[in-house]
C-alpha positions in Angstrom: -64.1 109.2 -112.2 -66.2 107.4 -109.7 -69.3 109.0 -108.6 -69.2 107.7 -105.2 -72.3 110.1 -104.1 -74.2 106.8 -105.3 -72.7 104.4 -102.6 -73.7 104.3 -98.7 -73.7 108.0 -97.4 -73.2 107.0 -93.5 -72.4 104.3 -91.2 -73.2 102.5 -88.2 -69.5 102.4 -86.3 -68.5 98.4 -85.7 -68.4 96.6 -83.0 -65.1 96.7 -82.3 -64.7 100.8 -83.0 -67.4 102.2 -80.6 -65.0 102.2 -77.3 -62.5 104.6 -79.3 -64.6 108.0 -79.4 -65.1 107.6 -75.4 -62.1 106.5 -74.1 -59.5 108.4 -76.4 -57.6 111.9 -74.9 -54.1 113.5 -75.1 -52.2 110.7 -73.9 -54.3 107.5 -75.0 -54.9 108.3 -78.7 -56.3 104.8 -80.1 -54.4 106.2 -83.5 -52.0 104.0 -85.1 -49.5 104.8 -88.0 -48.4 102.9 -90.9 -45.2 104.1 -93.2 -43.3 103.8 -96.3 -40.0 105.5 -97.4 -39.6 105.8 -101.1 -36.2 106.0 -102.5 -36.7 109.8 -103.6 -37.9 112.8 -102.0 -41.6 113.1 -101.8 -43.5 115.9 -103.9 -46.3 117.1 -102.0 -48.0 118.4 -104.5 -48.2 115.4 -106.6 -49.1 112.9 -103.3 -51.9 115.4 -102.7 -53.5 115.0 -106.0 -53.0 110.8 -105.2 -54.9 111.2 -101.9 -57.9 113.2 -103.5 -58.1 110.8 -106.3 -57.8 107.4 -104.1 -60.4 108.8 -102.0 -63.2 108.2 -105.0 -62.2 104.3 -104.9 -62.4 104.3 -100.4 -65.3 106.0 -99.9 -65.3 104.5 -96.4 -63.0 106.3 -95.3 -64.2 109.7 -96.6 -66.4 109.9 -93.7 -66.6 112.4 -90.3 -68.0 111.1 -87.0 -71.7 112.2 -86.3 -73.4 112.1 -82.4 -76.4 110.1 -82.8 -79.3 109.3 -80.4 -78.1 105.9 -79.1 -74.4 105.7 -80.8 -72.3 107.6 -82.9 -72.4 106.9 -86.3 -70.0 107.7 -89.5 -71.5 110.1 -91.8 -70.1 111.9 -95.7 -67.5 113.8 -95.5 -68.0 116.5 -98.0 -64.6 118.9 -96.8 -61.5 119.0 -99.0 -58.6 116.8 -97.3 -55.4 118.3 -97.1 -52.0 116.3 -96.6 -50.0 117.5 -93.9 -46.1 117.8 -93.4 -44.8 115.5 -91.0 -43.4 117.2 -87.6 -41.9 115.3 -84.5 -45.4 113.9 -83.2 -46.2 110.4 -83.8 -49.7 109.6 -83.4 -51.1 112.6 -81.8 -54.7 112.4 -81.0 -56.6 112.9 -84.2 -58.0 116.4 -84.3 -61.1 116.3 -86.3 -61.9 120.1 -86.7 -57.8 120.8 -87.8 -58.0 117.4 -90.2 -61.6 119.1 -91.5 -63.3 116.5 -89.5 -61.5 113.5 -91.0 -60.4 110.6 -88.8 -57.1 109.9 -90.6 -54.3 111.8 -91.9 -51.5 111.7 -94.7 -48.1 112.9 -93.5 -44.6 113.7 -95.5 -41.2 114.4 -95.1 -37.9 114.1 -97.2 -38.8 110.8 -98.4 -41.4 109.4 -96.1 -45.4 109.2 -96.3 -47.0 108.2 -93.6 -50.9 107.0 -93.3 -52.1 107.9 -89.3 -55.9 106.3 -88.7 -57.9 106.5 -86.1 -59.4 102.9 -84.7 -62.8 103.7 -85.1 -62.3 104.2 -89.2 -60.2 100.9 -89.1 -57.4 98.5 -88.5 -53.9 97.8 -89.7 -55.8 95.2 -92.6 -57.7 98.2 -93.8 -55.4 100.6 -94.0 -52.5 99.0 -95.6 -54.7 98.0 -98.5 -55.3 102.0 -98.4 -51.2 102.7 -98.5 -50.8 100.6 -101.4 -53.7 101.9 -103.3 -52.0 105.9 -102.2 -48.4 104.9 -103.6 -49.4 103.5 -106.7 -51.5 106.6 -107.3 -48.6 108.5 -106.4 -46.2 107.2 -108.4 -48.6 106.4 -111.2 -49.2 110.3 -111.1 -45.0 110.6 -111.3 -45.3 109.1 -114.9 -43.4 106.2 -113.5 -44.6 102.7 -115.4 -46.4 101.1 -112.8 -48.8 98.3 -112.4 -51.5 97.0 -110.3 -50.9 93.2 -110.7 -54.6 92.2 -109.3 -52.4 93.6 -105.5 -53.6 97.0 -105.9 -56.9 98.8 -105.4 -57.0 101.3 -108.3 -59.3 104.7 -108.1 -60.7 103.4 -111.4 -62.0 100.3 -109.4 -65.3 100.6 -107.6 -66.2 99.5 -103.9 -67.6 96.5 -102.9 -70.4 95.9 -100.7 -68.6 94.1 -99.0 -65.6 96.4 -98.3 -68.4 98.2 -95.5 -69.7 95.3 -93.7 -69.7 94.7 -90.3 -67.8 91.3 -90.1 -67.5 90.6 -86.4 -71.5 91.1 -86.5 -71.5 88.9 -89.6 -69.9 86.0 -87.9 -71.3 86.2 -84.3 -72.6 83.0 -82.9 -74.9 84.0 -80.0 -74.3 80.0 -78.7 -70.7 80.4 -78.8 -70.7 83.8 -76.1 -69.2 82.7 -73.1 -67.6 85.8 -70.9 -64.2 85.0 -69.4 -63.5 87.3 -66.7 -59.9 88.6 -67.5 -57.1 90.0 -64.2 -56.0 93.0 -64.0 -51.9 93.0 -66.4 -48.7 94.3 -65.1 -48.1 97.6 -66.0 -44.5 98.7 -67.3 -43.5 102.0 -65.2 -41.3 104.5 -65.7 -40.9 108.2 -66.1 -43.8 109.2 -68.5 -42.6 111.3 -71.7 -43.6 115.3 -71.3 -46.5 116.8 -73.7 -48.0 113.3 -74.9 -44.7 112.9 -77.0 -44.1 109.4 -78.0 -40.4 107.7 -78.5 -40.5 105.2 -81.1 -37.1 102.9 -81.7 -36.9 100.7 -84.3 -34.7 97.6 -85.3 -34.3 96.2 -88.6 -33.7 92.7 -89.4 -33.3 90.0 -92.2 -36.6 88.2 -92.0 -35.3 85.3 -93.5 -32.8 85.1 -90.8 -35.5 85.8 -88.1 -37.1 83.2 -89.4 -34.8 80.1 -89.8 -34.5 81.6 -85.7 -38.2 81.3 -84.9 -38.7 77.5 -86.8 -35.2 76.4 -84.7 -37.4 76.3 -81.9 -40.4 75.3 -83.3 -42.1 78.7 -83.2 -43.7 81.1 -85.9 -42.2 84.3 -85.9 -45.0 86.1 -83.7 -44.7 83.5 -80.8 -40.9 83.7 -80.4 -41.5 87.6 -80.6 -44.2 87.6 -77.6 -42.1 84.8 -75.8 -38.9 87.0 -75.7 -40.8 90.7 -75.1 -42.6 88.5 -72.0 -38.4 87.4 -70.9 -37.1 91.2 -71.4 -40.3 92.4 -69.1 -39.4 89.9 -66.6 -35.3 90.7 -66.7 -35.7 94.3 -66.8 -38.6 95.0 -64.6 -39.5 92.1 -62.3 -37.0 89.5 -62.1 -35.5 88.8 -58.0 -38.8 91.6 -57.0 -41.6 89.6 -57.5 -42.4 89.7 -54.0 -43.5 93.2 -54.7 -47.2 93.7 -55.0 -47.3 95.3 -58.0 -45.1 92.3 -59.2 -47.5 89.9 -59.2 -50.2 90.7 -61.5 -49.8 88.2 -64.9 -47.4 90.1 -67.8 -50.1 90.0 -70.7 -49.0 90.2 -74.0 -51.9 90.6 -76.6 -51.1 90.0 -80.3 -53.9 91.2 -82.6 -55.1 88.7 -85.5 -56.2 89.7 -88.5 -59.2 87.7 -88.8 -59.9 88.1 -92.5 -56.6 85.6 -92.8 -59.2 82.9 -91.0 -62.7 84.1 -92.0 -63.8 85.0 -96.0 -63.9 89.2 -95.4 -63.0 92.0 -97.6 -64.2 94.7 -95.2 -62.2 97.9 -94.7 -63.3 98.9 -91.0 -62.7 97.3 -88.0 -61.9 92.9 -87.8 -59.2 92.0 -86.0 -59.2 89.9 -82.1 -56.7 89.2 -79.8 -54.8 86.2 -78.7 -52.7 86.4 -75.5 -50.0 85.2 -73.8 -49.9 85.6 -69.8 -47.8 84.5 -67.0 -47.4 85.6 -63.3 -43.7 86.3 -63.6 -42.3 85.8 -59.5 -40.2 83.2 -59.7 -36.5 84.0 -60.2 -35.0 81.6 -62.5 -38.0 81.8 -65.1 -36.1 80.4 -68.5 -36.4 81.8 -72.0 -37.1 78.3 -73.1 -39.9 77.4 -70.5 -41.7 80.6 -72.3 -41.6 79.5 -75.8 -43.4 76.5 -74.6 -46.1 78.4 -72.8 -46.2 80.5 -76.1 -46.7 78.0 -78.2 -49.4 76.4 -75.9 -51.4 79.4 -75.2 -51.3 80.4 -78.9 -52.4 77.3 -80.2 -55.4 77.2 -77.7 -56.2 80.7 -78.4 -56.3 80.2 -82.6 -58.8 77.5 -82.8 -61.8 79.3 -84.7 -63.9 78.1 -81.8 -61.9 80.1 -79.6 -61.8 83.4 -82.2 -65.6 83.1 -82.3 -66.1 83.1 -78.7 -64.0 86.4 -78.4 -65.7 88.2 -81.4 -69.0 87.3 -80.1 -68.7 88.3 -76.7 -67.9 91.9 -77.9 -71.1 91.6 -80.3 -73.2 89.8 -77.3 -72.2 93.2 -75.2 -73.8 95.9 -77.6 -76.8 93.5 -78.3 -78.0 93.7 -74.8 -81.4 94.6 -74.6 -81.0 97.6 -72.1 -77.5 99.2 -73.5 -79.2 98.7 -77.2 -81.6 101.3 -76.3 -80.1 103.5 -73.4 -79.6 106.8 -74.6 -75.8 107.4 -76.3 -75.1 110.2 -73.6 -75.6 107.2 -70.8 -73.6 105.0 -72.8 -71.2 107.5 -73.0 -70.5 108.1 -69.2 -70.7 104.0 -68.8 -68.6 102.8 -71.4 -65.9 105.7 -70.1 -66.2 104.5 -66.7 -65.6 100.8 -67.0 -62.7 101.2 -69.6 -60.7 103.4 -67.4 -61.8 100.8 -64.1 -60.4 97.6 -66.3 -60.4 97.4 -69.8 -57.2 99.9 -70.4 -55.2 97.7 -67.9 -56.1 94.3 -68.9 -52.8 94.0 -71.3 -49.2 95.0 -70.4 -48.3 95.5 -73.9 -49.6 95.3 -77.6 -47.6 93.5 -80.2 -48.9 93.9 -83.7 -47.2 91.8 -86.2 -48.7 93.3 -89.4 -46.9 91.0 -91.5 -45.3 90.7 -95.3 -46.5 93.4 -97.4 -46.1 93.1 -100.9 -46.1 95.2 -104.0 -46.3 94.9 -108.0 -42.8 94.5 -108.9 -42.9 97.1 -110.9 -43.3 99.5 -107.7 -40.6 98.1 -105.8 -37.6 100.0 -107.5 -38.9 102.7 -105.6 -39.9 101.6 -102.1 -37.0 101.3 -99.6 -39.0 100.0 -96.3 -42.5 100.0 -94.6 -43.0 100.4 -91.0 -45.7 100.5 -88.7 -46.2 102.2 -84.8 -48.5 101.9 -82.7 -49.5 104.0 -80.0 -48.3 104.0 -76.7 -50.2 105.2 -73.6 -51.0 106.2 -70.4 -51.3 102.5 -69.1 -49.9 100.9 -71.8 -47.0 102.6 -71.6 -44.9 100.2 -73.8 -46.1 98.7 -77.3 -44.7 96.7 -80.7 -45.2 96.7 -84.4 -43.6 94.5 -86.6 -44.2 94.8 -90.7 -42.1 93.0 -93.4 -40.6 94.3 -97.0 -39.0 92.0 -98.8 -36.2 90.6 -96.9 -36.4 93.6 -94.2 -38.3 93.4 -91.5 -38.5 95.9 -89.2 -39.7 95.9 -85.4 -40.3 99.5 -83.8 -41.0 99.8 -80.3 -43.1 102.6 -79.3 -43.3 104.3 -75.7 -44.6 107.0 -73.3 -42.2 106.4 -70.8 -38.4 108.0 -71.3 -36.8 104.7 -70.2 -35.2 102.6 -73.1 -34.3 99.3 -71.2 -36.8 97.1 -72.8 -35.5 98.0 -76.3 -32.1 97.8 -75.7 -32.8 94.1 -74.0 -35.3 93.1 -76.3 -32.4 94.2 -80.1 -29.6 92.9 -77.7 -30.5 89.3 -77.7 -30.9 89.4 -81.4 -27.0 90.3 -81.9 -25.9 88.2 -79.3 -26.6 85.4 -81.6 -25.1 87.4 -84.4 -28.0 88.6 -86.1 -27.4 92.2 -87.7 -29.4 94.9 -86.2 -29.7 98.1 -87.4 -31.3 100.6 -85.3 -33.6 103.9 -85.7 -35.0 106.3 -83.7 -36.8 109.6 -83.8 -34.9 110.8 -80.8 -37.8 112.0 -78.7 -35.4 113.4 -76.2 -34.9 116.5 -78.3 -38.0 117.1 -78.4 -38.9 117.2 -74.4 
């Protein structure tokens, strides 16, 4: 056993997780969710005993947020963590004092476990190195003959330095800083969703068949993705009423990027940008064509590392001002609450997270059916996208706050108009409301 009393006891939050704690209620969570169904029922007992014993090799994450003089901070957790049975909720707002002051949760059912995190403890990098390290614990503890295959990070490993660092402070380049003023995003409306429920829809695909689409039209997968959710926006919601007012702001569609795919990182917390994709949509013959090659254009422009630098050091270049350094956190607070709900909520229309391939020893794959990821839809934001691959199943789930289904139904549609095969999920939020 690892005595992890030895490694860092607390933590200045990131750069990129300080907003969360401010700006967070009911409705805008900041929580995201990442799961996996096994091919069996899950034993709570036994996942339990894997999430105790995981915890000695992620000590970052066995932390509880602390109130200090000029920010929060993350400080040792000492409580037990419980597991908790999965109910109809999907990432409720993250309840420290029921969670004993934990910022994520583990959740069950039938045959599901399911990580929810909070964004200030980390990012969909972090935790799905997490969910792999929790399911070959689990099924290690099931006697099953598993193996790490240098993909998994075992409790009998021990943390890197590394794993806690600050990378978006690491890389800032106070020359390359430039602030570009960013317009306010359409906003998808509709009737909101009663008691901060969220409904969550998901289609499954063959990736390799979404992928021979994508490369027919010289896109990656992500770009013919955020080129077709910008068409069903504009067919469902804006298309012959762009006259309207509230028709003419730009539909923005931000795509996270895992930036330890472009700079050396193993951290666990927060390091992930944006790139966008924007268009004022109020002309009424806009193609699906003429958006894949404003996709590809803006994508390309936004990936250059000059360009990824800029945006990470801009946040930094913000929290290193002289005056906000050392204005007192209960200030900051009020500030940082009252400029995110002016603009920074409403400067996207909708998220779209492709998480990616996630592999697993092949010894673990007999029993693994799918992975899937959600993430959290809001107040403003009322609309969002995940997308995570298994194999040759990759499966997109559309999450919303709204009870209206159009987008979804547009968005699988076009897929099995070109004969794709679709299968569709849902958790049927209606029942719930």
């Amino acid at each position: 056993m690892i005595d992890t009393t030895k490694y860092k006891s607390w933590f200045r939050l990131d750069n990129s997780a300080k907003i969360f704690p401010e700006v967070s209620t009911e409705r805008d969570t900041n929580t995201f969710r990442v799961q996996i169904a096994l091919t069996e029922v899950v034993e709570p007992e036994i996942l339990q005993l894997a999430a105790i014993g995981i915890l000695e090799r992620y000590p970052m994450f066995r932390v509880r947020l602390k109130h200090g003089v000029f920010w929060n901070f993350l400080d040792r957790n000492t409580k037990d963590f419980k597991i908790q049975e999965m109910g109809h909720e999907v990432n409720a707002r993250m309840d420290t004092k029921d969670n004993n002051n934990f910022l994520f949760r583990i959740l069950y059912r039938n045959n599901l476990i399911a990580i929810e995190m909070f964004h200030s403890l980390g990012d969909g990098g972090g935790v799905i190195m997490f969910l792999q390290s929790l399911i070959y614990e689990y099924l290690k503890l099931k006697g099953y003959p598993v193996t790490p295959d240098n993909i998994i990070k075992t409790k009998e490993g021990r943390p890197l330095e590394e794993e806690y660092e600050d990378a978006n402070e690491k890389y800032y380049n106070k020359k390359n800083r430039k602030h570009v003023p960013e317009k306010k995003a359409y906003r998808i409306k509709g009737t909101m969703i009663p008691n901060n429920n969220t409904g969550m829809v998901s289609g499954i695909l063959s990736t390799k068949a979404v992928l021979e689409l994508s490369r027919s039209v010289g896109l990656t997968m992500t770009q013919y993705f955020s080129a077709l959710m910008m068409y069903v926006i504009y067919n469902t919601q804006i298309r012959y009423r762009g006259h309207l007012k509230t028709n003419q702001a730009p539909v923005k569609i931000f795509v996270p990027v895992n930036l330890r795919k472009h700079f050396p990182s193993e951290t666990l917390r927060n390091f992930s940008n944006f790139v966008k994709t924007e268009l004022v949509m109020t002309d009424d013959d806009i193609t699906l064509e003429e958006l894949f090659v404003l996709v590809k254009e803006q994508f390309e422009k936004g990936m250059t590392k000059e360009e990824l630098i800029r945006k990470m050091s801009e946040n930094v270049a913000f929290e290193k001002n002289f005056f906000l350094k050392f204005m007192p956190y209960y200030i900051k607070k009020v500030a940082l609450k009252i400029g995110y709900n002016m603009l920074g909520m409403k400067l996207n229309t909708m998220s779209l997270t492709n998480i990616g391939k996630i592999v697993f020893p092949e010894s673990m794959e007999p029993y693994i059916k799918d992975v899937s990821a959600v993430v959290c839809a809001g107040s403003y934001n009322t609309v969002n996208c995940a997308i995570l691959s298994y194999k040759d199943q990759l499966k997109i789930t559309i999450s919303r706050s709204i009870l209206e289904t159009n987008i979804e139904k547009e968005f699988f549609r076009h897929f099995t108009d070109l004969g794709l095969s679709v299968t569709i999920e849902s958790n049927y939020v209606e029942e719930f409301v």
